[in-house]
GUNU-943798 format. One record per residue (C-alpha): x, y, z. Coordinates in pm, 1 decimal, padded with zeros to 6 digits. Layout:
<pts>
((X; Y; Z)),
...
</pts>
This chain:
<pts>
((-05212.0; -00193.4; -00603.5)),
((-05534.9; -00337.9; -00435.1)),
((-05825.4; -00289.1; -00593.8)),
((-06138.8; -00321.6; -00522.8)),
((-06354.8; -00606.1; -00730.2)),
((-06613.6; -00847.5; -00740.5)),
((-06599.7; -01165.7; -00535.5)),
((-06405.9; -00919.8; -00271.9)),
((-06428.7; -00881.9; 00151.1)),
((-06334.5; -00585.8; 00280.5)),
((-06101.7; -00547.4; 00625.1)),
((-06254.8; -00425.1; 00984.2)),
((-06065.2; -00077.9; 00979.2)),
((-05707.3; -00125.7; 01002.9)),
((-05524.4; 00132.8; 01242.1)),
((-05245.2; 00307.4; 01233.9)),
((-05002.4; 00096.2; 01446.7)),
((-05082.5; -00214.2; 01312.6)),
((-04949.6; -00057.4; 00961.1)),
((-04661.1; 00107.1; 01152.9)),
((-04548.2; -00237.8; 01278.7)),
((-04610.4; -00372.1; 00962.8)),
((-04412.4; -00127.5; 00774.7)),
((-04130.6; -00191.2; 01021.2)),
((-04066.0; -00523.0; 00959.4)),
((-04133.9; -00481.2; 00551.7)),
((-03827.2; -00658.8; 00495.4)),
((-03781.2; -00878.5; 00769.0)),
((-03975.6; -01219.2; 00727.6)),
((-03963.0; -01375.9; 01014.2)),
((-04088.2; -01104.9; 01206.6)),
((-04338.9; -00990.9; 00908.8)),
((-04585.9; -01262.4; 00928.6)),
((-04642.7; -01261.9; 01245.7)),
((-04737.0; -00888.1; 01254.9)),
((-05106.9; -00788.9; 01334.2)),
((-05190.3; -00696.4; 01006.7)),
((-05051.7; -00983.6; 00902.9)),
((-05318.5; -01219.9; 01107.0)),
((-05649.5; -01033.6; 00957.3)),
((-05604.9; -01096.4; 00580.6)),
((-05701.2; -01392.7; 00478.9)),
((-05496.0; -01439.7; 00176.3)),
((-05184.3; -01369.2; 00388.3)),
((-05279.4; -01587.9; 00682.4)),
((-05347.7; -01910.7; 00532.0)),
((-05030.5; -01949.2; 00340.8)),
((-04825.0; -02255.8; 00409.7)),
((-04513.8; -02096.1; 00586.1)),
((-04436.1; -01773.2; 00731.0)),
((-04169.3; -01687.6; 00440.1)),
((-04462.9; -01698.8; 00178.2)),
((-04690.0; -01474.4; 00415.4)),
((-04474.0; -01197.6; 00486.8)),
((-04377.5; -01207.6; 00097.9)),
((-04794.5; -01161.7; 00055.6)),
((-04809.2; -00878.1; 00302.4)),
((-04516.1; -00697.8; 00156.4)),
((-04666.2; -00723.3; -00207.2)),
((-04954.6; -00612.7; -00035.1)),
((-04819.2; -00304.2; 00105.2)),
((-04530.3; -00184.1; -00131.3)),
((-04865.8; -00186.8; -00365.3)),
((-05037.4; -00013.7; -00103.3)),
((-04745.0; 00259.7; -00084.0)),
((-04756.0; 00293.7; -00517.8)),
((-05129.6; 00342.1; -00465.3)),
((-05069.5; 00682.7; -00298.5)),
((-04820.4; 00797.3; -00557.0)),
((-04971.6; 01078.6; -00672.5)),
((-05156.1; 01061.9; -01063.0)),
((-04952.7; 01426.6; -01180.8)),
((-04605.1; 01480.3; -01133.1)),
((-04521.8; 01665.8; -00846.5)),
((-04216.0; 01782.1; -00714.1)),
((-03986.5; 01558.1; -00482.7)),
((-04134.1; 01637.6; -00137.7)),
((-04374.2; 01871.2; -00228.1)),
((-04670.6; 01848.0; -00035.6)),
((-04927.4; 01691.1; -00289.1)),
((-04613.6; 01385.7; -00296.4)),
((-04509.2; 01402.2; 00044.9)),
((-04698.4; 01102.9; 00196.9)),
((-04558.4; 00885.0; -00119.3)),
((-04221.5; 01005.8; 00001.5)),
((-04210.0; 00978.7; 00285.2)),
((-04327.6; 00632.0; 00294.6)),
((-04085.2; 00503.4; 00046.8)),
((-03756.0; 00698.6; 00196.5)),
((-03827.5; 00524.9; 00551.6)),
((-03964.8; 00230.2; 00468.9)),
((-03860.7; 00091.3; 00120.4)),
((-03511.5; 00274.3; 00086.5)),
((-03479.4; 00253.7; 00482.3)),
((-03383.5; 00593.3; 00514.3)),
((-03323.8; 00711.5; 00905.9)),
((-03516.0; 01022.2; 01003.6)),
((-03192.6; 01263.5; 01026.3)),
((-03086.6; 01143.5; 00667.0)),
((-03457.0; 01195.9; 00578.8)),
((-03491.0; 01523.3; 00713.6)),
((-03168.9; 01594.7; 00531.6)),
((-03293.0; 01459.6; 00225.3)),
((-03648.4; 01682.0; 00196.0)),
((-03518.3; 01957.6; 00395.4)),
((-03776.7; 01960.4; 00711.4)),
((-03708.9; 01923.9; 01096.3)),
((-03718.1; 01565.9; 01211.2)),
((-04051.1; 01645.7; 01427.9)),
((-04214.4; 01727.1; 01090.7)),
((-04069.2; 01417.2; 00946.8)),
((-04263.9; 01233.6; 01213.1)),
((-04556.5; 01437.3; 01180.7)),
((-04561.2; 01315.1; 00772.8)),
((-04526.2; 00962.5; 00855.9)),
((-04806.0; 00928.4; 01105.3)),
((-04985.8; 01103.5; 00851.5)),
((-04915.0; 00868.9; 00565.3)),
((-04926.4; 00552.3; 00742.0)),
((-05285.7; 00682.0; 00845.4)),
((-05371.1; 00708.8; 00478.2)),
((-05219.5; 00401.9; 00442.4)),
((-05433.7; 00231.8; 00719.5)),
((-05733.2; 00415.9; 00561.1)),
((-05617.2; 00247.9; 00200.7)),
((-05570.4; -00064.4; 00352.2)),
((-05961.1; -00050.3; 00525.1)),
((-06125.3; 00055.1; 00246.3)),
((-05972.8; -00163.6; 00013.9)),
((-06101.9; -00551.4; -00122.3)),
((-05853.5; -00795.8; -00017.7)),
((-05920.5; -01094.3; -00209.2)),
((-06121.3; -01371.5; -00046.5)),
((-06047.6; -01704.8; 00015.6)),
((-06270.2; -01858.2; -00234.4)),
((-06059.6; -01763.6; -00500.5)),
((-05963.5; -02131.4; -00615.9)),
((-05599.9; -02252.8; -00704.7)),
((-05616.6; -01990.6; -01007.9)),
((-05552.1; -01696.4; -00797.8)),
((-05306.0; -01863.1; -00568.3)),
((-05088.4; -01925.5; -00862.9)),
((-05111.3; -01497.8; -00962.0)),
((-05020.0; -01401.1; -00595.8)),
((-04740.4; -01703.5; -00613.1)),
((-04689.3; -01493.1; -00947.7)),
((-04593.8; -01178.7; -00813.6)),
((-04399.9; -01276.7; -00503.2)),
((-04142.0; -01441.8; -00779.6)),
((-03819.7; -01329.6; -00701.2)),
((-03625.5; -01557.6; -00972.5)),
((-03295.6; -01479.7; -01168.3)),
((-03285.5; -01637.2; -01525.3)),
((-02954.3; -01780.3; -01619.3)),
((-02828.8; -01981.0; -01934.2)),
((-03014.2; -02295.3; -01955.4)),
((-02926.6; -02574.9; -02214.2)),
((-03258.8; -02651.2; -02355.8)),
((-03238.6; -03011.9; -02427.8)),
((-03042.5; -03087.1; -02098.1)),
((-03407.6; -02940.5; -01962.2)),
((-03647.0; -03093.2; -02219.2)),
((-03504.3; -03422.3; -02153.5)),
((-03552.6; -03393.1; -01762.2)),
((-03874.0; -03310.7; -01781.1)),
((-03958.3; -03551.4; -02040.3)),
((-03832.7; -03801.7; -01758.1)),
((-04044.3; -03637.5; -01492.1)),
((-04341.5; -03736.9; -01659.0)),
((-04229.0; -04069.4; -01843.9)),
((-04446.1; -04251.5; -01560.9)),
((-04766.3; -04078.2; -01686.4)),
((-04669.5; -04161.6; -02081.2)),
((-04621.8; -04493.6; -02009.7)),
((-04944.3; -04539.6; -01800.8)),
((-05102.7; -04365.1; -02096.7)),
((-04932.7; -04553.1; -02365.0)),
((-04785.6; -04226.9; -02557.1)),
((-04435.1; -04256.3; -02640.8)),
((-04227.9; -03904.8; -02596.9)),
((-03980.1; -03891.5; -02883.1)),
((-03801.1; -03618.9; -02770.6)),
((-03611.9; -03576.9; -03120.0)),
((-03202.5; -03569.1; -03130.4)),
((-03051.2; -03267.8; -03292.2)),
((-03100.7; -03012.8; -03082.8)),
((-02878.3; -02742.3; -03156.3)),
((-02567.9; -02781.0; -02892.0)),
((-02522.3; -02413.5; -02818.7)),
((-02886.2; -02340.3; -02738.4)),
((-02911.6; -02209.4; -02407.4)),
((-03226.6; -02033.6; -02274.6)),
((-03288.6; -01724.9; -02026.2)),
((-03512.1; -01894.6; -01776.0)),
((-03526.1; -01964.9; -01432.9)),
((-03389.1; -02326.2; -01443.4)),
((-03647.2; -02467.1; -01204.0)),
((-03959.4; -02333.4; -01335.3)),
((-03891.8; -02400.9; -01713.0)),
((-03871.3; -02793.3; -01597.4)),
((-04232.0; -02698.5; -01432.2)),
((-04395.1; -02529.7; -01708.6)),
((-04196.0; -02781.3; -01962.0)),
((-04327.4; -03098.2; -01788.6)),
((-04682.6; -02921.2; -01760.9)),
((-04702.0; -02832.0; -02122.0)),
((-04572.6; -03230.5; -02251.9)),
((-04845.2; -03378.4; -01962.4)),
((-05129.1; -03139.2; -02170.6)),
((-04989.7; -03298.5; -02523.3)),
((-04979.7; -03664.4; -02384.5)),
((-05351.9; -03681.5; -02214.0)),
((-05486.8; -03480.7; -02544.2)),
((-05302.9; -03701.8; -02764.0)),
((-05511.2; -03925.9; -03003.4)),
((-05172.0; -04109.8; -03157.3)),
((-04940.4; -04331.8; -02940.9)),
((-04682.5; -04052.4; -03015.3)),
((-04615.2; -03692.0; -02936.3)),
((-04265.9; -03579.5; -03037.6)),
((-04075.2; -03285.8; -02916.3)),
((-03853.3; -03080.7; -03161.4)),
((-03687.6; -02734.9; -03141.1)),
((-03678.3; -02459.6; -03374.7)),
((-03467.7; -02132.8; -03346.9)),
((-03458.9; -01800.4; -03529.9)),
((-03213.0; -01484.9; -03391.1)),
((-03249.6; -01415.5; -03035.0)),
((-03529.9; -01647.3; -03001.7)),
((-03562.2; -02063.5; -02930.8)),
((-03897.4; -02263.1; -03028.0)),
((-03972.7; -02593.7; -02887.1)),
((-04256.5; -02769.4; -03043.6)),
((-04482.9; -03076.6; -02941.2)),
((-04612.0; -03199.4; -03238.0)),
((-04960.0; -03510.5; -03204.0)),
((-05287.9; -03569.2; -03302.0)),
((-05514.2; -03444.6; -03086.6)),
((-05899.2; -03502.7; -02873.2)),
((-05954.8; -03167.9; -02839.8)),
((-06230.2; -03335.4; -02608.7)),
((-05921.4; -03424.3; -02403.2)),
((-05827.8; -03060.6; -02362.0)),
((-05772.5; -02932.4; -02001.6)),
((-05781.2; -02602.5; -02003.3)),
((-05751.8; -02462.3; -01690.7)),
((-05406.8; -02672.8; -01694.8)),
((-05270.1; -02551.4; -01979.8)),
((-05377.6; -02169.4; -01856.4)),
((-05180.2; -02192.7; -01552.6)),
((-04888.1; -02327.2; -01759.0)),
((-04937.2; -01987.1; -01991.0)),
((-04940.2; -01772.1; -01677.0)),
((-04598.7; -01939.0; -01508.2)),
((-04464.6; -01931.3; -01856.9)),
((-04516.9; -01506.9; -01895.5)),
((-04372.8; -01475.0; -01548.4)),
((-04010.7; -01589.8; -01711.4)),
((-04060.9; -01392.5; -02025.1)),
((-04192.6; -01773.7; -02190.1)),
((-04449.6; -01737.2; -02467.7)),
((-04690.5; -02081.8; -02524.0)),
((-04884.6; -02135.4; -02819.6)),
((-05149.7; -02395.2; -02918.8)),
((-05290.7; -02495.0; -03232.1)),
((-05588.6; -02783.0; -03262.1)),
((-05705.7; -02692.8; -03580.1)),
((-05648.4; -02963.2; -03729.6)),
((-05654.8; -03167.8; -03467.7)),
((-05480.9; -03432.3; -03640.5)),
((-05199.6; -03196.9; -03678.4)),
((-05176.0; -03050.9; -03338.5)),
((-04920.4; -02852.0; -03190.3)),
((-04763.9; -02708.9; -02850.6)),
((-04513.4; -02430.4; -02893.5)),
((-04300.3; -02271.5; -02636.9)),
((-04127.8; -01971.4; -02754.8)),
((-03805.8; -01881.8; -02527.6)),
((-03533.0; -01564.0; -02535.3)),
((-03161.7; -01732.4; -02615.3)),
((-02858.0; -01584.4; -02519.1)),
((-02738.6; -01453.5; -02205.3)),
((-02901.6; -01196.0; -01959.1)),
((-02854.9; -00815.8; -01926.1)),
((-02623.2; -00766.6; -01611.1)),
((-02698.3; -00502.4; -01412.2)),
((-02448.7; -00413.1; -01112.9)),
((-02637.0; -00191.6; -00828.9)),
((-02408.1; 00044.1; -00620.5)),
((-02617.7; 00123.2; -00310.0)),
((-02583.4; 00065.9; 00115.3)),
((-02938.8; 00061.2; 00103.4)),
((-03062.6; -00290.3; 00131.2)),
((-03472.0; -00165.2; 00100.5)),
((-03305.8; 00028.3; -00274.7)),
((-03169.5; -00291.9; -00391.2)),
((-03482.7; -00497.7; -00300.0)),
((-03708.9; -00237.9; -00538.6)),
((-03434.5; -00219.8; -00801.2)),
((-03428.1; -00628.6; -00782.6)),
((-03833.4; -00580.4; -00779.9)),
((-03832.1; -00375.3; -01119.1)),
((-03605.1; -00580.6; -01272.4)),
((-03809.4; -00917.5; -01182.2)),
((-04015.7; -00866.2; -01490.4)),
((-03721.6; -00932.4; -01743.8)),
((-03429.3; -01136.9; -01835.2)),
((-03231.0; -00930.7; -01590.7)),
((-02936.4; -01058.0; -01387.8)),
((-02889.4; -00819.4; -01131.9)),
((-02582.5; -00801.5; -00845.6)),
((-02550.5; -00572.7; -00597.9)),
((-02267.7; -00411.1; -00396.7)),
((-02329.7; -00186.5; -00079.0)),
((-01968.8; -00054.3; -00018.5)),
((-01894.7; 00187.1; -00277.2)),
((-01522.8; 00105.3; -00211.6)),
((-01541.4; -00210.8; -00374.1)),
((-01776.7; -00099.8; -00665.1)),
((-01473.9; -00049.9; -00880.2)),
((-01305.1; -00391.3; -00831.6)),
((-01654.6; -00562.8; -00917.7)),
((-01709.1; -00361.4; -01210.3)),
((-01388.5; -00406.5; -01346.0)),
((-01450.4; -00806.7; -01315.9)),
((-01804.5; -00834.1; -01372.4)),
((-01801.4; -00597.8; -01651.8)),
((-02198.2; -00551.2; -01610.6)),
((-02399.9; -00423.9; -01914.6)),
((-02511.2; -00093.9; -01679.6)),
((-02440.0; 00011.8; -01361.5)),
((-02706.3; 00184.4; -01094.8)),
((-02524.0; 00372.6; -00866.6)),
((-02633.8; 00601.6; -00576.1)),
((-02448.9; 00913.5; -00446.9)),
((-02443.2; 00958.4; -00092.7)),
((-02326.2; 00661.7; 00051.9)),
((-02027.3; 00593.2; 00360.6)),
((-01687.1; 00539.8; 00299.6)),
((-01625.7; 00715.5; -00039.0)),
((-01925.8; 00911.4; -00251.2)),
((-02088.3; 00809.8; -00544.4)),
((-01935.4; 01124.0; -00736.5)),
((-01603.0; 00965.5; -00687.3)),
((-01711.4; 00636.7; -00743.6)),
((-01848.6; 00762.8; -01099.6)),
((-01580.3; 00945.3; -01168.8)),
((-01329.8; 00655.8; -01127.2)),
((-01554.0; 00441.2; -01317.4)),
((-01521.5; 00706.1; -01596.0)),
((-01126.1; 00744.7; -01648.9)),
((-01067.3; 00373.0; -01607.9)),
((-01030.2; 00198.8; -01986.7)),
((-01191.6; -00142.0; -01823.0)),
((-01531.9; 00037.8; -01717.6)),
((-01533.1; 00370.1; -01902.2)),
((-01778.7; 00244.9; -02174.5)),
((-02026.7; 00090.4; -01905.1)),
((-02365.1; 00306.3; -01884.3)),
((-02388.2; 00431.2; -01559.8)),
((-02717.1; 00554.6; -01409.0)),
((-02689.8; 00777.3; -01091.7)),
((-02995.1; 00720.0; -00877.8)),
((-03020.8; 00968.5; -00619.7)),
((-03194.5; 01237.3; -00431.7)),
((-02892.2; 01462.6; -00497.2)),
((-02992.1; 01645.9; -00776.8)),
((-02731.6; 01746.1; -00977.7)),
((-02801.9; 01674.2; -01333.0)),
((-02513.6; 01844.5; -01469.9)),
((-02274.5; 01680.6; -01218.7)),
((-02382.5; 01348.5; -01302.4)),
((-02326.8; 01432.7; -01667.0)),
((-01997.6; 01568.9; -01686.2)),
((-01869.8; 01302.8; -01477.7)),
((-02019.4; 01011.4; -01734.2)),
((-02379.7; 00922.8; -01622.7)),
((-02554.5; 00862.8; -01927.8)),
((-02899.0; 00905.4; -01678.8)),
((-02975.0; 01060.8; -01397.7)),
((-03304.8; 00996.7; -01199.9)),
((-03434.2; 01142.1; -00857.2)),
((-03526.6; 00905.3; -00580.2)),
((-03829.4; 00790.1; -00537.3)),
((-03803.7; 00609.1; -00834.9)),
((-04041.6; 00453.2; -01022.5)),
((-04006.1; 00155.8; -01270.4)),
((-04137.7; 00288.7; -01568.3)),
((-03886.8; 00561.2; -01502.7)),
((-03579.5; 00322.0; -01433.1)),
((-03671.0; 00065.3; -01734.7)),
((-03689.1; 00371.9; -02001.5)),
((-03360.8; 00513.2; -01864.5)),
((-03194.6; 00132.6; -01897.7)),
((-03379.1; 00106.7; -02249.7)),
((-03219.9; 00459.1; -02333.9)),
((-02814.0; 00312.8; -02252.3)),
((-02870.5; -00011.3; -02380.1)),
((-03079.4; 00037.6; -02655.7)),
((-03398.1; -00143.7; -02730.9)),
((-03248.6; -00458.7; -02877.0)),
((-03064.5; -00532.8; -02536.7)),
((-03340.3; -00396.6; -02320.7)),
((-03500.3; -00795.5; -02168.1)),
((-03900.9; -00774.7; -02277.5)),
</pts>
């Protein structure tokens, strides 16, 4: 959501067709960051390709759109929610207008008369809004970088990692004259949910902090685990004088972007410590039944936040096979979709012994509660949905303990 803050510039008024052409390419980025709109922010102009501009723009205005959700709970096109609507039907489901008129009951010219008044409200968020400037510094790069991630976690061995980035930075230990004694021992079978890529980046960060703080010609690198959880520790004597900060912040934030907990202790600084705390095991699949690519971005959205692995599959014919193979830990599945209907879909899902005990959650704007129910859903949510709404129905069929935090 933008928000308005110190340190902030505000837009010229934005106009209506500069959000309309916006909103049109929301999920297209080579056509995105070129838009208009696009050109007179700041934070969206200056990044270093077009990819990472139009992903900017669309955090921008998917935030934008969740800002004029309204505060109570109003019925599903009812007029106090109908510029929320129909905002995210056309442009983050990428509904057409006759499925949309369908879909709230209305006349396509009133369809078109909603739109052009919520992208005006839009326009009017958008103007009135603080779009952060560009003095921000590196720190505030790194959030919008942040929230643009679009990472999967898979099984990573931990010391297979720990030792590459303990190579990565061997150059800097040596120049330093700190010997890394990454210990042997590491439990074989400990594998990690992380994004592969960035848990060599925030490892290599973390092991630079411990070697420039260190006061002893040593810093050694063990790992701990308990349950579900995997600790890796960089144990030294310390200059706290040495400490840098702002370094070891940004290694903190791209650590809680993957679910990675660090922890520092300097008192005493003889016995100083660097702990990384990491979720073991393997990631909650989630299998998304939907021919609407703009759906399956949001769903992939929501789920960013956790140790999700989520696949998709937009022809409902071919849900079964995957399911049957993948054997996901839940299932999202929409209802009115070409070829063959969700209600089938579900129902075959049901009376099959290799899927039957798979959750299913029908997402839809069909609805049928009841339906859903006595054809297996365990949940059954209206579209738009939010993700509070979808992450307490996937805590509710997987229970808490499977639910990624």
């Amino acid at each position: 959501m933008l928000v308005c803050g110190e340190g902030a510039t505000q837009l010229a008024a934005v106009d209506r067709d500069e959000v309309h052409e916006a909103l049109a390419q929301l999920y297209d980025d080579a056509e995105l960051g070129r838009t208009a709109l696009a050109s007179r922010i700041s934070e969206v102009r200056d990044r270093a390709t077009l990819r990472e501009a139009s992903q900017r723009l669309r955090a921008l205005l998917q935030g934008a759109i969740e800002a004029l959700r309204p505060a109570r709970r109003y019925a599903f096109g009812s007029l106090e929610s109908r510029s929320y609507d129909v905002l995210s039907l056309r442009y983050v489901e990428n509904r057409g207008l006759p499925r949309m008129a369908e879909e709230l009951s209305l006349s396509q010219r009133q369809i078109h008369r909603d739109l052009a008044l919520a992208e005006r409200k839009l326009a009017a968020l958008l103007s009135s809004s603080a779009v952060r400037n560009e003095s921000r510094g590196l720190r505030g790069q790194l959030e919008d970088e942040l929230l643009a991630l679009r990472s999967q976690p898979t099984q990573v061995p931990l010391e297979e990692a720990t030792r590459s980035a303990a190579d990565l930075i061997a150059p800097l230990a040596d120049r330093l004259g700190v010997r890394l004694n990454v210990r042997p021992g590491f439990p074989p079978t400990v594998a990690v949910l992380v994004e592969r890529a960035l848990l060599t980046q925030v490892l290599a960060q973390l092991l630079c902090c411990a070697i420039q703080m260190a006061a002893s010609p040593e810093v050694t690198v063990t790992v701990e685990t308990s349950g579900s959880e995997a600790a890796l520790i960089a144990s030294f004597s310390a200059d706290p004088a040495r400490f840098q900060a702002e370094r070891y912040a940004d290694a903190q934030r791209i650590a809680a972007a993957q679910q990675m907990r660090c922890e520092l202790s300097l008192d005493p600084p003889e016995s100083a410590r660097i702990v990384l705390r990491l979720n073991a095991g393997r990631p909650t699949s989630v299998l998304v039944v939907e021919d609407n690519p703009g759906a399956v971005e949001l769903y992939r959205r929501y789920l960013s936040a956790g140790s999700w692995q989520a696949h998709s599959v937009s022809d409902p014919r071919k849900a079964l096979e995957l399911a049957s193979g993948l054997r996901p830990d839940v299932i999202i599945l929409d209802i009115m979709m070409p070829s063959m209907d969700g209600w089938t879909v579900l129902r075959e899902l049901s009376s099959r012994p290799e899927t039957a005990a798979i959750p299913v959650i029908v997402c839809s704007v069909v609805q049928d509660v009841q339906l859903s129910q006595a054809l297996g859903a365990r949940e059954h949510l209206c579209k738009p949905v939010s993700q509070g709404k979808l992450l307490a129905a996937l805590s509710r069929c997987l229970g808490p303990r499977r639910v990624p935090q």
